[in-house]
C-alpha positions as CSV (number, residue, x, y, z in Angstrom):
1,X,115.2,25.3,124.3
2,X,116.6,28.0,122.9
3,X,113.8,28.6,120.3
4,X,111.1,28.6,123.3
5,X,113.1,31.2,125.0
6,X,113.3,33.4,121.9
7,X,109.5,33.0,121.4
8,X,108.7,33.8,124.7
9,X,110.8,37.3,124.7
10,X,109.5,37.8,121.3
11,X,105.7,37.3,123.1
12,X,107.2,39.4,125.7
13,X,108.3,42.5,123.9
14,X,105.1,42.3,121.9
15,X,102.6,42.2,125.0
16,X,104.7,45.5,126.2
17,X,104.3,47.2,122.8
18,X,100.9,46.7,122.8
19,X,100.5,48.0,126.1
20,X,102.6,51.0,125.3
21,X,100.5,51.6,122.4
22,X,97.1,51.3,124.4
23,X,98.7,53.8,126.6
24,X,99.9,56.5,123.9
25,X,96.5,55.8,122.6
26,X,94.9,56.8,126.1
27,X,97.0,59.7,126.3
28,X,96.0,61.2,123.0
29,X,92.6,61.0,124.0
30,X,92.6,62.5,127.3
31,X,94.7,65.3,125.3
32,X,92.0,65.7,122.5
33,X,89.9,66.3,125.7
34,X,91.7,69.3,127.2
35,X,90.9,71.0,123.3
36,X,88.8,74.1,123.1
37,X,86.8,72.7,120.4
38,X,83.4,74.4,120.3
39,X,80.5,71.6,121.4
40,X,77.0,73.3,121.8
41,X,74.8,72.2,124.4
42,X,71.9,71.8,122.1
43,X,70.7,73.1,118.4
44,X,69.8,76.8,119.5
45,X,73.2,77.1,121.0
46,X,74.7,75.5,117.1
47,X,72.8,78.3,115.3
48,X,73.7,81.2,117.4
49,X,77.8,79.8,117.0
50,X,76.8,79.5,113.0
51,X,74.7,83.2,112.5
52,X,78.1,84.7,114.6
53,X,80.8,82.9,112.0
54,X,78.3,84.1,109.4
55,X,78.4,87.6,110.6
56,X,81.6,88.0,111.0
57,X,82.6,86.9,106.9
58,X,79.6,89.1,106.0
59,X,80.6,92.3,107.4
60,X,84.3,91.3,106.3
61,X,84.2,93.7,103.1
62,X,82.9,96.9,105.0
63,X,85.2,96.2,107.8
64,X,87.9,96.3,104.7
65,X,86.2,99.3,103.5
66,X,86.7,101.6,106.6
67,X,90.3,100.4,107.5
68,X,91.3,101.8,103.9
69,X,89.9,105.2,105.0
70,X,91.0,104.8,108.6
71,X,94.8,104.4,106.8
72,X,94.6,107.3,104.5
73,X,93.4,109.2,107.5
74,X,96.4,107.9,109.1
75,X,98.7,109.5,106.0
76,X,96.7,112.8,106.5
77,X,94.4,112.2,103.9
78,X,90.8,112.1,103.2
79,X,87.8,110.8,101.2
80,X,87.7,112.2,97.3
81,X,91.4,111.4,97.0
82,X,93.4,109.0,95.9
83,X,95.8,106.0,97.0
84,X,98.5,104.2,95.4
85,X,101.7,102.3,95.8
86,X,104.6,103.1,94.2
87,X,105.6,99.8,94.4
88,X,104.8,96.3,93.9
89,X,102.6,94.7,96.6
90,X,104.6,91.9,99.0
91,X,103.0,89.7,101.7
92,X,103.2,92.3,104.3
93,X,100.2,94.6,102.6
94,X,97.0,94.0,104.4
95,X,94.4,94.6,101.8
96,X,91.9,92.1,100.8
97,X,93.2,89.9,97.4
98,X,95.8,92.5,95.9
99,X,97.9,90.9,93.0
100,X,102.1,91.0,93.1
101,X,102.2,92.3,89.6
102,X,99.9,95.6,89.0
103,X,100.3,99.2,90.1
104,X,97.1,100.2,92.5
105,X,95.2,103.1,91.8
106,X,92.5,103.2,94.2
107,X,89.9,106.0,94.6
108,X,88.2,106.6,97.8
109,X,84.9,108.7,96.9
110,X,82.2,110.0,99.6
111,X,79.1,111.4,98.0
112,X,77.2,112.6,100.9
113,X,77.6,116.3,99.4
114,X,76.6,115.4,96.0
115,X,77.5,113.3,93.0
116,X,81.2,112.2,92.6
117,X,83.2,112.6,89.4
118,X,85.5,109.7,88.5
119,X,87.4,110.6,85.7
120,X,89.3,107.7,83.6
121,X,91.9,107.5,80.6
122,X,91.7,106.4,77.4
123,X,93.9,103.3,76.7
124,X,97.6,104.8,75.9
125,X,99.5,102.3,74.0
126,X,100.2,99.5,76.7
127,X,98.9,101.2,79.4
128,X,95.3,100.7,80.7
129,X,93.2,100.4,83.7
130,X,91.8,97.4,84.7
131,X,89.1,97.0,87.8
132,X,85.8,98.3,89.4
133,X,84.1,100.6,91.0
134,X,82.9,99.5,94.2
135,X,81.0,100.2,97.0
136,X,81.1,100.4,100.6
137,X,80.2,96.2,100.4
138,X,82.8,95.9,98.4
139,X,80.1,95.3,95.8
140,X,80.9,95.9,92.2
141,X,78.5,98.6,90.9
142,X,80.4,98.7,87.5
143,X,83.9,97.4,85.9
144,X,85.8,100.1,84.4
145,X,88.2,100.3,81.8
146,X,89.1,97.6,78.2
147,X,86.9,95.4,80.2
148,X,84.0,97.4,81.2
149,X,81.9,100.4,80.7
150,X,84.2,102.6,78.6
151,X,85.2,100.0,76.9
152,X,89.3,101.4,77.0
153,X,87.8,104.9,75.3
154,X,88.1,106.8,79.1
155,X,85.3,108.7,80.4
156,X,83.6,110.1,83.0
157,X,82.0,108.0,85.1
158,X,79.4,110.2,88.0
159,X,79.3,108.2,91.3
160,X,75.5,108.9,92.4
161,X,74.8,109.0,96.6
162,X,71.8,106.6,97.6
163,X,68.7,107.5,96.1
164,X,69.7,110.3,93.9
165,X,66.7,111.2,91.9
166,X,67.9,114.4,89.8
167,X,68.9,114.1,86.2
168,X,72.6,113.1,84.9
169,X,74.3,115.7,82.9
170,X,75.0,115.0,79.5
171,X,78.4,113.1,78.9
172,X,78.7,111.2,82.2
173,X,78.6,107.9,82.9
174,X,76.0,107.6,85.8
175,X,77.1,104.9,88.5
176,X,74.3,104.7,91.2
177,X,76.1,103.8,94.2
178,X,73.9,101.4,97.6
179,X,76.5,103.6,99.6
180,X,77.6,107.1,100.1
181,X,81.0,105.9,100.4
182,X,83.1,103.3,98.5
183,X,86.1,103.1,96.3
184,X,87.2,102.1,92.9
185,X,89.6,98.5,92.9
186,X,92.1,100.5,90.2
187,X,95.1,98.1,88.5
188,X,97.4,100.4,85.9
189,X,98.8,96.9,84.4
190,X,102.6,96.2,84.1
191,X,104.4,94.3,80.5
192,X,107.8,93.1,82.1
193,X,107.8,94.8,85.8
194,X,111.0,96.6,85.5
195,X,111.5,100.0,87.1
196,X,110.6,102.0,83.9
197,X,107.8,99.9,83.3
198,X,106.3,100.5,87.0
199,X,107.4,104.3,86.5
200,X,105.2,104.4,83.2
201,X,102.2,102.3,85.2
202,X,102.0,105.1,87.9
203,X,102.1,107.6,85.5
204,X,99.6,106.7,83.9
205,X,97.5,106.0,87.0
206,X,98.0,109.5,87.9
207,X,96.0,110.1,84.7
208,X,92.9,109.3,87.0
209,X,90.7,111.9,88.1
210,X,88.1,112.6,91.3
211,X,86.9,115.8,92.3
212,X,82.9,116.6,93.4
213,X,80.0,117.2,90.7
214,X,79.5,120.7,91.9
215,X,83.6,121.7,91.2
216,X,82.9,120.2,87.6
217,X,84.1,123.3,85.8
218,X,86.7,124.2,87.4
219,X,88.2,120.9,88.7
220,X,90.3,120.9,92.1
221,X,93.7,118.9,91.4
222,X,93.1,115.1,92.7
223,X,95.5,114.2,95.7
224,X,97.5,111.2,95.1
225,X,98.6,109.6,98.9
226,X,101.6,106.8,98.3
227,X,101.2,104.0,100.7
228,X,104.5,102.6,99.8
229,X,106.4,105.8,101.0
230,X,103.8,107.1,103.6
């Protein structure tokens, strides 16, 4: 007797879990309901929700573009200068990619009066540049530095406006740019990050040049802007 009772609270409790669970399970999908999940109404409705998600990550590198200008215009500063931090990046910097473990050097050109000189070191013992030269896409025109044009032997490297058709003076290095504004993606490397190593990478970062074609012989002195203290 005794065993029939137990199986019939055993049946019991089971019949109630299983009806709890069909409940839960109700529940969860009238929840899943309420979401805000995007369904389109039909395929023209799909592509216009693709070409907008497909818009947005293409203008993502301009958009990244103008909000480095809109800062330095922020810190009182201007196009044909340059940025840097003083400091190594943390989580809180908002610029696309940047690495925890480089000095940036980042020059912001505009070539809308003319060619742009970008003047670059030599390698100096452990110090060099690594990066690009962009432009306004974010688009790589040319790497610069051990890895690229100069090959670690310096130079200077002209930044050319769109559709610049007049010859290159001897001795630069010319960089046609799709954009009359853009920036070079500068990294003056560390060895062991300690604060005389990050003192000798921003020293030598300030070795980096940018003035206008037209001021060539007589170069204005470059404006560094630091983004750590600014």
């Amino acid at each position: 007797m005794k065993k029939q009772i137990l199986s019939l609270v055993l049946v019991s409790c089971l019949a109630a879990c299983t009806q709890s669970t069909k409940k839960n399970e109700t529940a969860i999908v009238a929840d899943t309901s309420q979401t805000t999940t995007f369904k389109p109404v039909d395929f023209e409705e799909q592509l216009i929700y693709n070409r907008a998600v497909e818009a947005v990550i293409w203008g993502m590198p301009a958009v990244n573009s103008e909000l480095m200008h809109e800062s330095l215009l922020k810190v009182k500063g201007d196009y044909n200068q340059i940025i840097y931090w003083s400091g190594l990046i943390n989580s809180k910097n908002q610029t696309l990619t940047p690495n925890p473990d480089v000095i940036y050097i980042n020059p912001l050109y505009d070539t809308r009066e003319g060619p742009v000189v970008l003047e670059i070191p030599a390698v100096d013992g452990v110090s060099s540049l690594t990066g690009s030269l962009d432009d306004g896409w974010q688009t790589a025109i040319e790497d610069i530095g051990p890895a690229g044009v100069d090959k670690g032997k310096g130079g200077k490297y002209l930044i050319l406006p769109p559709n610049y058709k007049d010859a290159v003076p001897f001795g630069y290095i010319p960089m046609p740019s799709s954009t009359y504004t853009g920036f070079a993606i500068l990294r003056s490397n560390l060895t062991d990050g300690s604060s005389n190593d990050i003192k000798r990478a921003i020293e030598y970062g300030k070795k980096v040049k940018i003035y206008p074609l037209s001021q060539a012989d007589n170069p204005p002195q470059t404006t560094f802007v630091d983004f750590v203290s600014s």
